[in-house]
C-alpha positions as CSV (number, residue, x, y, z in Angstrom):
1,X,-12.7,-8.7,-12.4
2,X,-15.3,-9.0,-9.8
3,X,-15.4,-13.1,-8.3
4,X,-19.2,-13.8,-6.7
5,X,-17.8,-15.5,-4.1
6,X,-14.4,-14.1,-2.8
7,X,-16.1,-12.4,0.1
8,X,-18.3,-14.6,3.2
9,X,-20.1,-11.3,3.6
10,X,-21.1,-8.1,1.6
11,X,-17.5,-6.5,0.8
12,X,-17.3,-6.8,-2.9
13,X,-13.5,-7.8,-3.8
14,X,-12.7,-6.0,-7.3
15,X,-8.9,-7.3,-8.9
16,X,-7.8,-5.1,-11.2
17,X,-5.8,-6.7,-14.2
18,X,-3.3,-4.9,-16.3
19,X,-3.2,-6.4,-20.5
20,X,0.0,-8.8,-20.4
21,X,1.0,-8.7,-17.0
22,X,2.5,-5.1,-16.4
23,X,2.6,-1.6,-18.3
24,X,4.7,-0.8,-21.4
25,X,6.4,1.9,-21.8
26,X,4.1,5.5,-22.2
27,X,1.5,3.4,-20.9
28,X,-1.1,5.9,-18.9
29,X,-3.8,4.0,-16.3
30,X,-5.7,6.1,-14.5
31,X,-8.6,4.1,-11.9
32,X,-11.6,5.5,-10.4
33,X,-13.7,3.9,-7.5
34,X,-16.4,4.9,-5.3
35,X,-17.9,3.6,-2.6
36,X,-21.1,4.9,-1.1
37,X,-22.2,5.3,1.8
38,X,-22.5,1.9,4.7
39,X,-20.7,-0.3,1.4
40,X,-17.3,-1.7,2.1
41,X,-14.6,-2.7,-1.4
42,X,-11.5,-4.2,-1.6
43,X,-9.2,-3.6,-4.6
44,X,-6.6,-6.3,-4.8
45,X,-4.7,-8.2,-7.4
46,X,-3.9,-11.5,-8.0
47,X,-0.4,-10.7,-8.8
48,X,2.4,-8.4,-8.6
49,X,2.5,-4.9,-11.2
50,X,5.2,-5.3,-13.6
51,X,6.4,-2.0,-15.0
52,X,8.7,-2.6,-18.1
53,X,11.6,-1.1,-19.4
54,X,11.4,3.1,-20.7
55,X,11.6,3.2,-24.8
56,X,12.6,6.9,-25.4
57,X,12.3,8.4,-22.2
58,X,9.0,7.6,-21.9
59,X,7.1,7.0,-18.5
60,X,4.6,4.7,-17.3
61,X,1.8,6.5,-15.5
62,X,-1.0,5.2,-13.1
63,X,-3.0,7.1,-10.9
64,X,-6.2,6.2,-9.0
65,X,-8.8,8.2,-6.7
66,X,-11.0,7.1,-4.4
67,X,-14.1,8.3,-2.6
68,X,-15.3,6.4,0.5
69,X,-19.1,7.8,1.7
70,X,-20.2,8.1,5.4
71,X,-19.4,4.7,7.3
72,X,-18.1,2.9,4.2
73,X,-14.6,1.3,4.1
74,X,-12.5,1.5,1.1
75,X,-9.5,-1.3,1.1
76,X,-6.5,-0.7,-1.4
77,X,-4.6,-4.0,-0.6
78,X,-2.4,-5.1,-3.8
79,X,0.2,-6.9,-4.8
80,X,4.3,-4.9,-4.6
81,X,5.2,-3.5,-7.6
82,X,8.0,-4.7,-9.7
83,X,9.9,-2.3,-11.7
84,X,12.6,-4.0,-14.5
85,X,16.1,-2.6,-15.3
86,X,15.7,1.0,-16.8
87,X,11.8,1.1,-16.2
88,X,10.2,5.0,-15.5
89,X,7.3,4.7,-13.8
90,X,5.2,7.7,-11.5
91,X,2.1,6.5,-9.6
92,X,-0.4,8.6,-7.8
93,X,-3.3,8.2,-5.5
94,X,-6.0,10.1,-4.1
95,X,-8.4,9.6,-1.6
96,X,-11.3,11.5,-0.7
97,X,-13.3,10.7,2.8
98,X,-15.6,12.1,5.1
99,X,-15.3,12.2,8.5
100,X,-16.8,8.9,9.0
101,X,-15.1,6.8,6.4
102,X,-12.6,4.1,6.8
103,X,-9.7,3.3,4.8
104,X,-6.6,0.7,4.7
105,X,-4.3,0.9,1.8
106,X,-0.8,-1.3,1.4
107,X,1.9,0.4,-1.1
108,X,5.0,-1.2,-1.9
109,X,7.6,-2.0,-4.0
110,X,10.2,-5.1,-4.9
111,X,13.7,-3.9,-5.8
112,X,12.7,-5.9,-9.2
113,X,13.5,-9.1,-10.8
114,X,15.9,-10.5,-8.4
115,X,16.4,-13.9,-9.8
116,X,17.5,-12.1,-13.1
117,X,20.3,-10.5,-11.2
118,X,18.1,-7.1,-11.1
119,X,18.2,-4.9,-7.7
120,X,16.8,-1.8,-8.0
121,X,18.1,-1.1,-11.5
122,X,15.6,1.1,-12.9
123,X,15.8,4.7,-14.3
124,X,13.5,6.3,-11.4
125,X,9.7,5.6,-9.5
126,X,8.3,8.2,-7.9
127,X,4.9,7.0,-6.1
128,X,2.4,10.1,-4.5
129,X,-0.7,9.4,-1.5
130,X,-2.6,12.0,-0.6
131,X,-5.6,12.0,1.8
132,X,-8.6,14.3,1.7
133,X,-11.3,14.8,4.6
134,X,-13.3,17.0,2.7
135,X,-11.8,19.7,1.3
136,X,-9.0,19.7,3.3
137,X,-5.5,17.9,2.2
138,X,-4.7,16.0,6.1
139,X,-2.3,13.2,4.9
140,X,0.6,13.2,2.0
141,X,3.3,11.0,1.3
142,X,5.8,11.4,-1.5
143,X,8.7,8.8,-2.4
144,X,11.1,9.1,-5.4
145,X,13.6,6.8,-5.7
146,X,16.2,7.6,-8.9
147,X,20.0,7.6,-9.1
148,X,21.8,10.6,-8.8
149,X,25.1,11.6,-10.2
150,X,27.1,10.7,-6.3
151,X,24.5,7.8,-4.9
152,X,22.8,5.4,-6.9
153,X,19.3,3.8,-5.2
154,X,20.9,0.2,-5.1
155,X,23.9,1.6,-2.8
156,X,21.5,3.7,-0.7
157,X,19.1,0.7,-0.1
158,X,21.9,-1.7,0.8
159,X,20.5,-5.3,1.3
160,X,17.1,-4.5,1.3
161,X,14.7,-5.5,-1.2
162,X,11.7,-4.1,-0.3
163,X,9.9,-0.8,1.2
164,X,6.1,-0.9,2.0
165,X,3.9,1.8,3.2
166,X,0.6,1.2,5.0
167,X,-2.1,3.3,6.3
168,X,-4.9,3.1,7.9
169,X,-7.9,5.4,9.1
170,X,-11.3,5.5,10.4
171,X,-13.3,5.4,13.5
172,X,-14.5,1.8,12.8
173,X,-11.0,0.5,12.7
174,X,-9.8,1.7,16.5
175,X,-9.6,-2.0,17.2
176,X,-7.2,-2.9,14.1
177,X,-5.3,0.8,14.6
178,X,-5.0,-0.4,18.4
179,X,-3.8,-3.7,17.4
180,X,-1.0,-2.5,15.2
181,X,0.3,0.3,17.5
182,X,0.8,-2.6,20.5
183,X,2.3,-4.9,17.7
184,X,4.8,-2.5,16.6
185,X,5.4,-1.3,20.0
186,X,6.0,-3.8,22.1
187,X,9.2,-5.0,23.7
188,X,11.3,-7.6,22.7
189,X,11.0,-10.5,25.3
190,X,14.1,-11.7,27.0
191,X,16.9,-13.0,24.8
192,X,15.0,-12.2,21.7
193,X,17.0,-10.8,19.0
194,X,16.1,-8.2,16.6
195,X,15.9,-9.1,13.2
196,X,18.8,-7.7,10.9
197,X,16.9,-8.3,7.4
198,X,13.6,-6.9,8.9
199,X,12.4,-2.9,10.5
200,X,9.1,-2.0,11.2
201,X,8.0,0.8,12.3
202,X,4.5,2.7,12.9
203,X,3.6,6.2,14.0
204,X,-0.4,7.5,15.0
205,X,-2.0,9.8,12.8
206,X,-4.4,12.4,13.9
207,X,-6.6,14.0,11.1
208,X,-9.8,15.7,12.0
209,X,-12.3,16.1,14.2
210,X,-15.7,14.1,15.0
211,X,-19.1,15.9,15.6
212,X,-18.8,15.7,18.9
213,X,-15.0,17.1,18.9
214,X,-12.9,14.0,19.3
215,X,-10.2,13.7,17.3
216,X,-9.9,11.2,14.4
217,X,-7.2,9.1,14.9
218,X,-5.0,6.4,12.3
219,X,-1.9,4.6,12.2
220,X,0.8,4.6,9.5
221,X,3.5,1.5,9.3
222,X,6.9,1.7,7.2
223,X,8.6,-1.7,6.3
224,X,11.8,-2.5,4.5
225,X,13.2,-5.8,4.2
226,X,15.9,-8.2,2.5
227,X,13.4,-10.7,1.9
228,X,10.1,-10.2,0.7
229,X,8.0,-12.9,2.3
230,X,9.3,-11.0,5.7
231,X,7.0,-8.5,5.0
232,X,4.2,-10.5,3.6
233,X,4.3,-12.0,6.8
234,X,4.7,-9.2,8.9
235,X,1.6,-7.1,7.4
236,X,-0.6,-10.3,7.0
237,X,-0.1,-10.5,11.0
238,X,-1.0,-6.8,11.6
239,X,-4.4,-6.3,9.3
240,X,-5.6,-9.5,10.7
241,X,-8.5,-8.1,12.6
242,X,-9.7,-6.6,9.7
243,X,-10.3,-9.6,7.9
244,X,-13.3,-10.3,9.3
245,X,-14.8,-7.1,7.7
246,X,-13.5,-8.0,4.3
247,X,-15.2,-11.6,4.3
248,X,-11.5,-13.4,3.8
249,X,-8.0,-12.4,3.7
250,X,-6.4,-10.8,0.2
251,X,-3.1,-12.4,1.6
252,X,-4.3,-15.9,1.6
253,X,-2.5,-18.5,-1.0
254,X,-0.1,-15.8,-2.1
255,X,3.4,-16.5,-0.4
């Protein structure tokens, strides 16, 4: 679905929309988009990915790749996915840029249908990111969560109800990459507290090398939470400057 006028400026904002809400069981999706080059997209939803419960094994499959040309921006910025009680599901995406591109992407997951007594009660999710700079693999990160015959995922993630994962890259985002590195780093003031239900945490990424030899530089931020709004709130703080460049904010009117 493609709204005229989500954006104030020329970012196109694409939602993607799953039939019924979710995937079924054996369900395979696989997503291609491109952006050329000096264009900017966001891909959002307006909801959250349901995967439901595995019928005979089967898993739920999605997988996307994206190309971003010279100077364009590619923003992957959708809603956490929900997996039910015994759900399979394997995601992976790929992203293809050149040394010029820009890209922001959010990934994240709920520990499922709370209210319905549900915490992290499905069979497994595995979820796979991997960044290309031409040829060249230069970022990968791999996540399968699935119980084991000692340690069951709802005992190793305790209270928490939530992980997120989000990267970004590109010389034309230094001021947003700047912005979340002093965010995440800075001290806490005077008789402030740290938050319990709450851990953020971001580490610089160097990938490549400009024409002129500087080296490319990103960010990537790790969440986990109790509560998921904590973490709605804490990303919708830190990609605020790059709202401006998406003509609105993807976060707006959703928590």
């Amino acid at each position: 679905m493609v709204p005229q006028f989500a954006s104030s400026n020329n970012c196109q904002w694409v939602y993607s929309i799953n039939y019924g809400g979710g995937l079924v069981s054996g369900d395979e999706i696989a997503l291609q988009i491109d952006v050329e080059e000096g264009c900017s997209a966001l891909l959002t939803t307006q909801g959250s990915t349901k995967v439901y419960h595995s019928v005979d094994g089967k898993t739920s499959t999605q997988s996307l790749t994206g190309t971003v040309g010279s100077t364009g921006l590619l923003a992957i910025i959708q809603e956490p996915l929900v997996c039910f009680k015994d759900a399979k599901y394997k995601q992976t995406q790929n992203f293809h840029m050149e040394g010029n591109s820009n890209l922001v992407f959010v990934d994240w997951i709920t520990s499922g249908r709370v209210a319905n007594g549900e915490r992290w009660d499905f069979t497994s999710c595995s979820t796979t990111n991997n960044i290309f700079l031409g040829p060249d693999l230069v970022y990968r990160d791999a996540m399968r969560l699935s119980n084991t015959e000692n340690l069951s995922v709802k005992d190793t993630m305790k209270h928490y109800n939530i992980v997120a994962s989000c990267v970004v890259l590109g010389p034309d985002l230094t001021g947003l990459i700047q912005h979340i590195k002093d965010d995440v780093g800075r001290g806490q003031n005077i008789g402030e507290l740290p938050d319990p239900n709450l851990i953020v945490s971001a580490s610089p990424l160097q990938y490549g090398i400009t024409n002129s030899n500087e080296k490319l530089s990103g960010v990537m931020v790790k969440c986990a939470s109790s509560e998921i709004t904590k973490v709605y709130w804490k990303l919708d703080n830190l990609l605020k400057p790059l709202y401006p460049k998406l003509g609105g904010n993807p976060f707006e009117n959703k928590y």
